[in-house]
Backbone bond lengths (Angstrom), bond angles and torsions (degrees), N, CA, C in turn:
res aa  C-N    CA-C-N  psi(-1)  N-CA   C-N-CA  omega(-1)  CA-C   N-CA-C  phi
1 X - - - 1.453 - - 1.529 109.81 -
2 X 1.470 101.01 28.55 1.926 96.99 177.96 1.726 118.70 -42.31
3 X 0.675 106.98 127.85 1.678 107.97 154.23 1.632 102.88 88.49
4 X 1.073 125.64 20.39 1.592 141.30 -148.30 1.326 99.97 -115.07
5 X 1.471 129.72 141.65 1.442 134.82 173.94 1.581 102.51 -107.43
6 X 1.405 125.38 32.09 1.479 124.12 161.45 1.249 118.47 -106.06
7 X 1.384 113.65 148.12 1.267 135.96 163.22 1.546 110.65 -51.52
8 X 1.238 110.98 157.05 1.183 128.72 154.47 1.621 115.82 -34.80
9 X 1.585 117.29 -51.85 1.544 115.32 -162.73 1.616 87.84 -83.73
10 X 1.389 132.67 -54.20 1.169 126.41 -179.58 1.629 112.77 -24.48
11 X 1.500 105.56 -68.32 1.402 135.68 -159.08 1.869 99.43 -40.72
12 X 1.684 94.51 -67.62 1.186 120.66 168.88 2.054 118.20 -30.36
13 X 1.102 107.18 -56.36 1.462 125.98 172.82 1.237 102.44 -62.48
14 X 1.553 133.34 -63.75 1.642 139.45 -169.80 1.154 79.43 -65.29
15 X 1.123 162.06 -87.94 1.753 149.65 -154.84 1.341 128.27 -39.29
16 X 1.502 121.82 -62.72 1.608 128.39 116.55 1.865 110.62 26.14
17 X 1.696 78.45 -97.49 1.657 82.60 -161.02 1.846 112.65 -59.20
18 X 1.291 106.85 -26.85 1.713 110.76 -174.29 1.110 108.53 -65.25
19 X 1.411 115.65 -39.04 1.425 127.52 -178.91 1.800 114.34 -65.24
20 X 0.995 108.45 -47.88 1.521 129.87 171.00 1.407 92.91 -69.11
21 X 1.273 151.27 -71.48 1.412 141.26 -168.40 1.911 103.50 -58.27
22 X 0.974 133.79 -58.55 1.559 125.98 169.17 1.727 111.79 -52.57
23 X 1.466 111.19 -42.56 1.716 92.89 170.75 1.297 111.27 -60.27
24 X 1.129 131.02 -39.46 1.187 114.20 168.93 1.411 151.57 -44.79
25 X 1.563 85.31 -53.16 1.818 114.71 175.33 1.339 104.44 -59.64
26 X 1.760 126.66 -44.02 1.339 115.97 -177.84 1.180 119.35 -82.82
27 X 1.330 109.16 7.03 1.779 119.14 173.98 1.180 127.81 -76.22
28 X 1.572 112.39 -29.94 1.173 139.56 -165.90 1.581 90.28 -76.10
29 X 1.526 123.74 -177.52 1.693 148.84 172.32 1.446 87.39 -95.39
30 X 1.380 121.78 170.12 1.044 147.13 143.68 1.374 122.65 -47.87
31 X 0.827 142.96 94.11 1.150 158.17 162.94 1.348 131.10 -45.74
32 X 1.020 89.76 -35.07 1.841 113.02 -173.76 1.472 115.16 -88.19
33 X 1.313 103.91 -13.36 1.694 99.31 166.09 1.344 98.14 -138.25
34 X 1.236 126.42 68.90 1.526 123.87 153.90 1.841 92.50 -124.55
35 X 1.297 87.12 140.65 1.524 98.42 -170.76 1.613 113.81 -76.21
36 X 1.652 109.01 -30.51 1.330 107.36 -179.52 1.885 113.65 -64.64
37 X 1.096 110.51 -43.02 1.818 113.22 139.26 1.121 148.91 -36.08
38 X 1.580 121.02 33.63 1.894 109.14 -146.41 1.891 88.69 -81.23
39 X 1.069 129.87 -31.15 1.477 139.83 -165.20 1.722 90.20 -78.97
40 X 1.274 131.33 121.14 1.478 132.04 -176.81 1.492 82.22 -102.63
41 X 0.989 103.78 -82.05 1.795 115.34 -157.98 2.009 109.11 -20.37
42 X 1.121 98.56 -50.08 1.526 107.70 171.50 1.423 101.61 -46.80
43 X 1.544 110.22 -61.36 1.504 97.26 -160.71 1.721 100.15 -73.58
44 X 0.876 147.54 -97.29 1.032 138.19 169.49 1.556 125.22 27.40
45 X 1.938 112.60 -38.94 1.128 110.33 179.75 1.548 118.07 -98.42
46 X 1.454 99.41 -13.11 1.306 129.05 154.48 1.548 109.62 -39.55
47 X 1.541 112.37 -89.81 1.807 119.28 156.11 1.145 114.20 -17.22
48 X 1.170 124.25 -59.83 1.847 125.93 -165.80 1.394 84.14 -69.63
49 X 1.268 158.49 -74.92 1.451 134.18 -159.13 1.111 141.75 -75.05
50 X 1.362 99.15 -15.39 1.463 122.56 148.74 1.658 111.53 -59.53
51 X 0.768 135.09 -45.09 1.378 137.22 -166.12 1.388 111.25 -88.82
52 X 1.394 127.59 -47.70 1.322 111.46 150.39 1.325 151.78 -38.68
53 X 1.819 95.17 -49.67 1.650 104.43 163.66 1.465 106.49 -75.23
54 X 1.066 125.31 -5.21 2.028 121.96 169.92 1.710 109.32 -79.60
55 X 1.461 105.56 -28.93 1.581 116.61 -170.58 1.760 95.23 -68.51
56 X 1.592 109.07 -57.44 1.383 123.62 -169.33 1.325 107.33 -41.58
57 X 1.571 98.22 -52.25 1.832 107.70 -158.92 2.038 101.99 -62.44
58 X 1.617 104.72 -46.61 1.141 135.39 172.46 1.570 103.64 -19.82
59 X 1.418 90.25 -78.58 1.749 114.62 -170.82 1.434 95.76 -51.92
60 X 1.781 136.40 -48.86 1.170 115.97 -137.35 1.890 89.78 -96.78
61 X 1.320 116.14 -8.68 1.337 122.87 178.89 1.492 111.26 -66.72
62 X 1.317 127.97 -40.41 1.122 142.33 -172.31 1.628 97.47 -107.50
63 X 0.852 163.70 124.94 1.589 173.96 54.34 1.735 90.70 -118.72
64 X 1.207 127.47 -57.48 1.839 110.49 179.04 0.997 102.72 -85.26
65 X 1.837 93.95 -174.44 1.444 131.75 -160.05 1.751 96.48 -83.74
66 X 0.881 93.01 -5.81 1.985 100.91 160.89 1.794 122.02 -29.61
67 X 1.560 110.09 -50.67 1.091 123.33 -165.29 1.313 87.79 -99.11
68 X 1.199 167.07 23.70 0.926 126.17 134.19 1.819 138.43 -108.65
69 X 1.605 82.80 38.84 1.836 110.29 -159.62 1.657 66.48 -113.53
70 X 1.776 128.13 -57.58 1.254 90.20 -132.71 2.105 71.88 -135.21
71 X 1.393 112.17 146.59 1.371 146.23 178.25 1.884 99.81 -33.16
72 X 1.374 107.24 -60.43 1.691 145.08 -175.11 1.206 127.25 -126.25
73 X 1.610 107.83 161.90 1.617 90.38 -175.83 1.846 90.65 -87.66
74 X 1.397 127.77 -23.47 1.553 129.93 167.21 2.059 102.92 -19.95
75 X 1.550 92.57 -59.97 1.339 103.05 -159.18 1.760 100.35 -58.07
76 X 1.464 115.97 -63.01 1.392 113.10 175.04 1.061 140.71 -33.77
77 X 2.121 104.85 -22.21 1.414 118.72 -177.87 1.554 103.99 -84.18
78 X 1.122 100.05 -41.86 2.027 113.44 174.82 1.233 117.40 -49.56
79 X 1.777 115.49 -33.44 1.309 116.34 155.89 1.228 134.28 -37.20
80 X 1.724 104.91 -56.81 1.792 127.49 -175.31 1.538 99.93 -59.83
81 X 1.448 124.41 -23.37 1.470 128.71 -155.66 1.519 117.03 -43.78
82 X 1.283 99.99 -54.21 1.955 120.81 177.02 1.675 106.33 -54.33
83 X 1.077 124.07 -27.22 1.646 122.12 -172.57 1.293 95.19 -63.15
84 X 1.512 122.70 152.29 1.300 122.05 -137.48 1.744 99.81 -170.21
85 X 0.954 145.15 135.13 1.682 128.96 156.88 1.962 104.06 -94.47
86 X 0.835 100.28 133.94 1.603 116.81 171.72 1.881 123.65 -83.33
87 X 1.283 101.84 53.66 1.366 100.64 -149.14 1.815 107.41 -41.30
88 X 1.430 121.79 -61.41 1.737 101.93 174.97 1.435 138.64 -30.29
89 X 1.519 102.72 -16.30 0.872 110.84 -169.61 1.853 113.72 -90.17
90 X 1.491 100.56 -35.92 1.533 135.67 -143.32 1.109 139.93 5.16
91 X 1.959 86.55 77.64 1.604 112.90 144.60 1.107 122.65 -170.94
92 X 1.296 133.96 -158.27 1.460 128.93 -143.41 1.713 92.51 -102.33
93 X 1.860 91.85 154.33 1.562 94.48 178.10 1.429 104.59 -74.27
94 X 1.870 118.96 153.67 1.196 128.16 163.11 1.840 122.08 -37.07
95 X 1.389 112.93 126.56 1.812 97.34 -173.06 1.539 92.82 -97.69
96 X 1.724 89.44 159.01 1.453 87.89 -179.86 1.766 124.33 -94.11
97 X 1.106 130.07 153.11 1.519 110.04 -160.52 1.691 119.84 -46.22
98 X 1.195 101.78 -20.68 1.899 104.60 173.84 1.607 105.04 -59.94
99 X 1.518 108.29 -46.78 1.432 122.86 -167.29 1.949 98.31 -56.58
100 X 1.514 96.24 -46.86 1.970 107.28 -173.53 1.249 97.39 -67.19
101 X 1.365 137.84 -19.13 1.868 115.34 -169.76 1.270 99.48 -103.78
102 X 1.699 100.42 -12.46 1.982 79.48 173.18 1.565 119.91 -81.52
103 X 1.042 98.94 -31.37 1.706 124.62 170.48 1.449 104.28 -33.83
104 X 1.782 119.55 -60.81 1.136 135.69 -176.30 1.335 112.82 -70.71
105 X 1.228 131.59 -40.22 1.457 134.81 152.71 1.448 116.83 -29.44
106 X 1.315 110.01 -57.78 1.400 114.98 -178.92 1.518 117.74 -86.95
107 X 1.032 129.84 -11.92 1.101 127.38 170.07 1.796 104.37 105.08
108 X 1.020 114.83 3.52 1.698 131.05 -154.91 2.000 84.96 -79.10
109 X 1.314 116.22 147.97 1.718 106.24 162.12 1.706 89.49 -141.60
110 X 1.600 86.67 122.63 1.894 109.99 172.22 1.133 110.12 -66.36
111 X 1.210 119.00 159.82 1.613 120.72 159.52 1.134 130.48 -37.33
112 X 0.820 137.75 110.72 1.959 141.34 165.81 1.679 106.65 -5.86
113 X 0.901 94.73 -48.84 1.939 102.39 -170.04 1.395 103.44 -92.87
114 X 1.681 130.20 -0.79 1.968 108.09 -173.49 1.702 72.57 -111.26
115 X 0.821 147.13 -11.62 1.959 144.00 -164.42 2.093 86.38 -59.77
116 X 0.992 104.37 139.71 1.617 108.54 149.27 1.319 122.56 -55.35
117 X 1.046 123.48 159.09 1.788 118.10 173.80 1.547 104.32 -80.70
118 X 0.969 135.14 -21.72 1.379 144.34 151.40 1.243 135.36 -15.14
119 X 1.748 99.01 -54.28 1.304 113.38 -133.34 1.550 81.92 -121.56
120 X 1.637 130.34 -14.16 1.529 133.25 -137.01 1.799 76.50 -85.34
121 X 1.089 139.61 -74.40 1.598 141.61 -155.93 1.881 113.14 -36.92
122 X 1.933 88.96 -48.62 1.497 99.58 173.67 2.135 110.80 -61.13
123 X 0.891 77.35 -45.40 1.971 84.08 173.71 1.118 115.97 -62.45
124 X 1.213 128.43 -27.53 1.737 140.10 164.29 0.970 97.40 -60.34
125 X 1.387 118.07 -72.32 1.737 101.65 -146.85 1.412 92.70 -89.95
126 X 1.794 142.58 -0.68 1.282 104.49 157.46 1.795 128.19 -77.22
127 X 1.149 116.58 -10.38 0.988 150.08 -157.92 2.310 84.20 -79.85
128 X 1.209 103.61 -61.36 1.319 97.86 -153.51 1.117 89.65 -82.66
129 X 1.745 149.00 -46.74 1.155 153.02 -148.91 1.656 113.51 -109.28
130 X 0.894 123.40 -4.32 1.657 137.34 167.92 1.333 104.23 88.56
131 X 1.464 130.98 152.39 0.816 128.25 158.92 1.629 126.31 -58.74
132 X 1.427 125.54 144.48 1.465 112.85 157.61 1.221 111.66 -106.22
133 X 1.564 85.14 163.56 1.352 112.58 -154.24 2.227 107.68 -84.92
């Protein structure tokens, strides 16, 4: 960390994520010679946003009560999986209250109509009174 204005815990965290961003990258195939890929740069920027919104979900899995509903934040995303748009219909399928607390975890707010009836009062009053932190 030569020449760096971080702390130790900072340092520690920026290490973290690089480390976690290369497990990743070497997880992936090659990219660079699959033909259905000839454009890299695209995919690549593809990855970078993927990996950010994985960092986000990451972070918010581990500081809440997130992790202990679900193993990973992988698993929490597998949750969202079933959400669906119904096009004849046009709109989104009902989520189920697991689907609404992850929502709230993240800060994400569903449609008025996919919320559980459950869950609609808690969405009010975070909605009017802010979430805490």
């Amino acid at each position: 960390m030569y020449k760096t204005d971080l702390d130790a815990k900072e340092a520690f965290e920026l290490a973290k994520a690089r480390d976690g961003w290369e497990m990743y990258t070497f997880d992936e195939p090659d990219w660079d010679e699959r033909e259905e890929y000839p454009d890299v740069s695209s995919r690549r920027f593809i990855e970078f946003c993927g990996a950010v919104l994985y960092s986000r979900i990451r972070e918010v899995w581990r500081n809440t009560m997130l992790n202990v509903g679900y193993g990973s934040p992988i698993e929490a995303l597998d949750e969202m999986n079933s959400i669906k748009y119904i096009s004849r219909l046009e709109r989104m399928a009902p989520f189920t209250s697991e689907q609404g607390q992850i929502c709230l975890y993240l800060g994400i707010e569903p449609p008025e109509d996919c919320i559980p009836q459950s869950m609609r009062r808690a969405m009010k009053w975070i909605r009017e009174n802010g979430r805490k932190s």
